[in-house]
N, C-alpha and C positions, 0 to 999 in steps of 0.2 A: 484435715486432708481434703475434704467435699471445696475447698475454695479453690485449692490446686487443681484438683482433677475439673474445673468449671476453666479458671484464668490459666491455666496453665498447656491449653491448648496449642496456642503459640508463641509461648515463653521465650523461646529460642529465637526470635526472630527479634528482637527487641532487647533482649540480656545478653548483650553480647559480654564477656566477659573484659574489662579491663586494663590494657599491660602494665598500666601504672597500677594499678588494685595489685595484679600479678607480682610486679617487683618487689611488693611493700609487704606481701605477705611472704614471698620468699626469703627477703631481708628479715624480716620479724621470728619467723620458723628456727633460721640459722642451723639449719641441718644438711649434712652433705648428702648428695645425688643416692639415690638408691634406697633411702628413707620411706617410713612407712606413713601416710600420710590419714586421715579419718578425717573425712569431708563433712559434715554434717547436716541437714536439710541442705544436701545438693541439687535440687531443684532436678535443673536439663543437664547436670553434671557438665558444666562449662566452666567453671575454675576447677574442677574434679580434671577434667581434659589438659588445661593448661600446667597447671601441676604435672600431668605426667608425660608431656609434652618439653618439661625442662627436667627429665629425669626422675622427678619421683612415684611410687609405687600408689595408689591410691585407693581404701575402700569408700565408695562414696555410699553413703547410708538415707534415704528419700522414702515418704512412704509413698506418695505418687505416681501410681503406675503410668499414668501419661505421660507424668513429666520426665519419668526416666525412658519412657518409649521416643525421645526426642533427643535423648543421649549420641552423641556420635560415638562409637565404638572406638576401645582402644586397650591394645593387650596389657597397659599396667595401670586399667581403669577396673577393680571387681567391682561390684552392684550391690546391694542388700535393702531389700523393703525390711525398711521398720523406723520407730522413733526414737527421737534424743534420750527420751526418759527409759528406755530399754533398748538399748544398742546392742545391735545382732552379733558384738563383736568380743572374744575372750578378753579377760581381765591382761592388762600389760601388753598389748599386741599391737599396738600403735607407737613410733615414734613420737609422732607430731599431730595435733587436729586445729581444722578451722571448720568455721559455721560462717558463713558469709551473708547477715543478712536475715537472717533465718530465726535466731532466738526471740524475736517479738511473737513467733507463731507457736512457739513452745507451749505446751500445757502446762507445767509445772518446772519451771525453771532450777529450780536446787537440784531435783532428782537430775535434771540433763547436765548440770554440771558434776554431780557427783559420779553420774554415769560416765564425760570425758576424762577424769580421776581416777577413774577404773579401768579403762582403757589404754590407759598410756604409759610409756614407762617414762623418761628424764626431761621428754621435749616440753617446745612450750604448746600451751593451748590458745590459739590466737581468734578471735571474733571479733566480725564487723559489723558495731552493733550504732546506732547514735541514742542521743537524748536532745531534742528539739530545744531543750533549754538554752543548749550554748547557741542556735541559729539567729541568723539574721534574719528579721523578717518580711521576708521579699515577698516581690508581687504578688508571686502563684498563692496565697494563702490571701489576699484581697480578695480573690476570684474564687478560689475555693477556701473559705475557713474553715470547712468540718475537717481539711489535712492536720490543721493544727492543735484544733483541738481533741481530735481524735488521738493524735503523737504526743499532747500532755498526758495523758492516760496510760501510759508507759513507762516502766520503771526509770528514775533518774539513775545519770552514769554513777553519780557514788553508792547508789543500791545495790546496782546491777554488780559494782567489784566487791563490794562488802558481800553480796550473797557469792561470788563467786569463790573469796580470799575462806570463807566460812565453809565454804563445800567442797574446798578441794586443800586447803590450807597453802597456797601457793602465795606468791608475790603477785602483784596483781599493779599495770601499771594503764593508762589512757594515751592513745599516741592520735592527736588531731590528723582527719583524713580531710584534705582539702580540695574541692570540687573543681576540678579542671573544665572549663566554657566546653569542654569539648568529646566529654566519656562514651565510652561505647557504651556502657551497660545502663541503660535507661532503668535505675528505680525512681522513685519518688518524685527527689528533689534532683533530679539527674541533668533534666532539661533546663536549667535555671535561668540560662542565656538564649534558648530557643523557643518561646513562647505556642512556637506555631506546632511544633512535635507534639502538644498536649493535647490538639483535635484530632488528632490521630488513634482512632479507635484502639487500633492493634498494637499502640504504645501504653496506653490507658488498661488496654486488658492485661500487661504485664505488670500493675503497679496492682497489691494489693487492697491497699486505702480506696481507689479508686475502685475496684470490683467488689469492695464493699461496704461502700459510699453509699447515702442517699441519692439516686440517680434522676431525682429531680432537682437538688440540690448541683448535682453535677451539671445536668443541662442547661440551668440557669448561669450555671459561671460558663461553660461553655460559648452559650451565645452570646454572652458580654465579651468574653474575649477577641470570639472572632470579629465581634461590631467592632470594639477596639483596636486591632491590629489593622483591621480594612481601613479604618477612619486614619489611621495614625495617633490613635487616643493613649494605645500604650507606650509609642516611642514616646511620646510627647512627658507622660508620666512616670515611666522607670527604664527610658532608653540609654541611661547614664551605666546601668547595668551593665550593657556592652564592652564598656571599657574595662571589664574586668578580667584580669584570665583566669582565675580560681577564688573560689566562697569557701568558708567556713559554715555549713547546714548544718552543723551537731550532728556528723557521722565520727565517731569514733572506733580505732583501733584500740581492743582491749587484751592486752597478753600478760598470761598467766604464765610464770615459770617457778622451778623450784628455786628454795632458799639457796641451796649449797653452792 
């Protein structure tokens, strides 16, 4: 939690949440309006907001007091500090859960899955999780390699469904999320096509890798960058990028439903 309450200062300025993330998690939920929704590491409660903002009920669960003190308030938005792996929430009291982003930061990954398991009753469990394996390896990771190697260190997608299909006995499927040139919500690999957004301090403090990065390791790609983008060093070496309108980074949709 001490890296949220540090980066998570102005979270909200930078994560904006998605519409397309948005549609893709409502499409994926398949549950009607008035559902009960279980946010899980909701950060600034920004898909927590948008969810209930299309109707549904949401308890957003954060242990972050800052990050939830940046919540915009909203009557079918309830709150509760605490974590994945003991969720503030009674056995079957959820419809539907998403974790957005979030389970890389989990301490123990089985118990928070066994804990979403215990919380829900027929919906699906939906998380946006990736595995850098499936990525293409673009620029940003010339300039900063500790991104990628850091993101090896991370359980692979077929671990992550094997622990999950094992902790909750559900179907358990991968649905590729493909990076649109143009997202609201700056994580990571968000910026792929905007090179210039990554000297942006206050973009950088919302990217966890980055706030817990060697930050001399950072400064050094940093100022290559920006020599590069001044010079024209990097149109010249990955400006074919541009012509792209959406990447495949190895972010993955992962939804759990029951068998019947």
């Amino acid at each position: 939690m001490s890296i949220y309450n540090s980066i998570g200062q102005q979270y909200s300025k930078t994560r904006i949440p998605d519409i397309r993330i948005v549609n893709q998690l409502i499409d994926l939920l398949n549950l009607p309006k008035g559902s009960i929704i279980a946010d899980i590491g909701a950060g600034t409660g920004g898909y927590s907001l948008a969810l209930a903002n299309r109707g549904f009920l949401v308890n957003a669960i954060e242990p972050s007091l800052i990050m939830q003190q940046q919540a915009v308030k909203h009557p079918q938005v309830k709150w509760f500090t605490g974590y994945a792996e003991n969720l503030p929430l009674p056995d079957k009291s959820v419809d539907g859960v998403v974790s957005i982003l979030a389970i890389h930061h989990f301490t123990h990954l089985e118990k928070a899955f066994q804990e979403m398991q215990r919380i829900i009753r027929d919906g699906a469990i939906i998380l946006l999780s990736f595995d850098i394996r499936f990525a293409q390896k673009i620029w940003l990771y010339d300039y900063f390699p500790f991104l990628w190697e850091d993101a090896l260190r991370f359980l692979p997608l077929n671990e992550q469904i094997n622990l999950i299909q094992r902790s909750t006995k559900r179907r358990v499927e991968a649905i590729p999320l493909l990076l649109p040139y143009d997202l609201s919500d700056l994580f990571a690999a968000a910026a792929w096509r905007r090179p210039e957004l990554y000297l942006q301090p206050e973009v950088r403090a919302g990217i966890s890798s980055f706030a817990l990065g060697n930050q001399d390791l950072i400064n050094k790609g940093l100022q290559l960058l920006a020599a590069d983008l001044s010079s024209g060093e990097w149109v010249n070496k990955y400006g074919d990028v541009r012509n792209l309108m959406e990447i495949d980074l190895g972010y993955r949709f992962i939804r759990a439903t029951l068998n019947n």
